[in-house]
Backbone bond lengths (Angstrom), bond angles and torsions (degrees), N, CA, C in turn:
res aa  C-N    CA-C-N  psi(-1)  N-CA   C-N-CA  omega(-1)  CA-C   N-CA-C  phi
1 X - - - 1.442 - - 1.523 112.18 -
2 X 1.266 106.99 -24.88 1.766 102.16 -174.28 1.732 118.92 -69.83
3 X 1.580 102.28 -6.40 1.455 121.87 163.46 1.520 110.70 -50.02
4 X 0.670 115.83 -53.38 1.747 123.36 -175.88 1.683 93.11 -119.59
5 X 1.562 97.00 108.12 1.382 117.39 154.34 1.308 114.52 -29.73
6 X 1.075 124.17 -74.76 1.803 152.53 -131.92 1.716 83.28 -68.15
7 X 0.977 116.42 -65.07 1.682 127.65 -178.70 1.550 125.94 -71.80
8 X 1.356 120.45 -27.13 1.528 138.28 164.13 1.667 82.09 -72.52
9 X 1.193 168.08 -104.18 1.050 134.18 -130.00 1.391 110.52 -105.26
10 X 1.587 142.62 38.44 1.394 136.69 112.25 1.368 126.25 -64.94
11 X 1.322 91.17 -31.84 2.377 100.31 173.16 1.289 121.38 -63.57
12 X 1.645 99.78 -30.05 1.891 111.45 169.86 1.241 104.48 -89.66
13 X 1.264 145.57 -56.93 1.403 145.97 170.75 1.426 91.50 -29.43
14 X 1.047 133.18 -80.16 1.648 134.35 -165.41 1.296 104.25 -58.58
15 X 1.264 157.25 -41.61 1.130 142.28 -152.07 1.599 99.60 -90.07
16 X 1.357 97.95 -53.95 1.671 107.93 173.21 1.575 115.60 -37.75
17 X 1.552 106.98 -45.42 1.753 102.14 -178.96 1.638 97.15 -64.25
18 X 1.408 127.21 -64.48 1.385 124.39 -166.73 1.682 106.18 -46.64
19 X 1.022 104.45 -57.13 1.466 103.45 -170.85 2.129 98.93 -50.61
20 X 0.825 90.65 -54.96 1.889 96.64 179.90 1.111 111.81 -57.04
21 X 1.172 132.99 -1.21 1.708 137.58 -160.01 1.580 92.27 -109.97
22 X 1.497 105.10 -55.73 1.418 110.16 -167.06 1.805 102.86 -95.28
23 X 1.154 123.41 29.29 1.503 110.86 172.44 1.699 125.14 59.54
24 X 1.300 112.78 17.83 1.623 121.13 -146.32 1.788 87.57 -79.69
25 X 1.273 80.04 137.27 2.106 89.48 167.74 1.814 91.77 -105.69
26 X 1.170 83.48 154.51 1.786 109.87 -157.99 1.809 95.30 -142.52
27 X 1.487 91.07 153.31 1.270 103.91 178.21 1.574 119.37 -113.35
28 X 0.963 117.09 127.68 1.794 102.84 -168.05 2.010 90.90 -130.10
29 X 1.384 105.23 147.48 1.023 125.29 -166.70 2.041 94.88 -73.79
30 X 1.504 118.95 -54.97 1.126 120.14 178.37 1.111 142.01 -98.80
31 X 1.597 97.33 35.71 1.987 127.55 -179.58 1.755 85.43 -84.49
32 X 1.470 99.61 147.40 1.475 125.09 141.96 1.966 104.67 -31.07
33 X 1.661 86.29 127.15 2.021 80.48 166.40 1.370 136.16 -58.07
34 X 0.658 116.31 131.96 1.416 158.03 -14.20 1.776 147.92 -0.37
35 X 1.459 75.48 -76.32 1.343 88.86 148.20 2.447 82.71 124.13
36 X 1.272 84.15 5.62 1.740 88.96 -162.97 1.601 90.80 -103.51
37 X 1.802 96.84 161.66 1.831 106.72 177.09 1.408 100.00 179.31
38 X 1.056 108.02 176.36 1.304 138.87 -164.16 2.158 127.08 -98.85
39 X 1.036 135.16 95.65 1.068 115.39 160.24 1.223 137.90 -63.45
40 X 1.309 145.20 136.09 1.799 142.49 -176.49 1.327 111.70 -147.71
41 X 1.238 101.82 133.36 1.662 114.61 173.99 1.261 109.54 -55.63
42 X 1.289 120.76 148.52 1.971 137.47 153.93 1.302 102.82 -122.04
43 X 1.210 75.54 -173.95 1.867 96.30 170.98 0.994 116.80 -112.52
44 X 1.522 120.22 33.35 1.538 107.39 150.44 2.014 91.96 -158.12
45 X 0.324 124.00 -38.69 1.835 126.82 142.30 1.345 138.64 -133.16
46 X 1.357 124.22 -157.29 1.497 129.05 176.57 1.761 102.74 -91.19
47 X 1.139 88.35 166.45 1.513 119.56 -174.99 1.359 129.62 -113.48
48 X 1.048 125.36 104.82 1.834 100.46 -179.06 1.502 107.62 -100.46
49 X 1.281 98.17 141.98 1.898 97.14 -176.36 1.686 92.91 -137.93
50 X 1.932 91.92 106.67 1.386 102.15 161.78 1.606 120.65 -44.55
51 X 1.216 137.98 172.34 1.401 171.80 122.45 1.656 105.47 -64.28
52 X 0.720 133.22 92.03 1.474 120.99 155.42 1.606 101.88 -109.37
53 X 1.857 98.04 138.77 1.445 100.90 177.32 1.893 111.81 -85.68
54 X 1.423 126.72 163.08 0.980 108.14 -169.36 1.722 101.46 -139.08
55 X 0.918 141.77 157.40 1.290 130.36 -174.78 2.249 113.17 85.63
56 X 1.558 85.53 -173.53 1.582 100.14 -166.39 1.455 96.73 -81.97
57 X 1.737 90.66 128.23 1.979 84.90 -178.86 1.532 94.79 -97.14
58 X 0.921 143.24 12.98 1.818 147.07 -162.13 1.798 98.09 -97.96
């Protein structure tokens, strides 16, 4: 899809609302470690809210 602009960002627009609708944690390669987070609705788009872990993982 990233071939045609016009549609690579209606396919993310759309996924982003679903994912924000349903609260889905997602994994993204270039999030803070983990590397895991959160989608959430606004009122005027979605949100992503990293997870970062904090403290001794040992």
């Amino acid at each position: 899809m990233d071939l045609d602009p016009e549609t690579a960002v209606k396919t993310r627009q759309k996924l982003f609302k679903v994912m924000a609708s349903e609260k889905a944690r997602v994994h993204g390669f270039y999030s803070p470690w983990p590397g895991l987070g959160n989608f959430y609705p606004n009122a005027i788009n979605t949100l992503a809210i990293p997870n970062v872990l904090v403290g001794d993982l040992n």
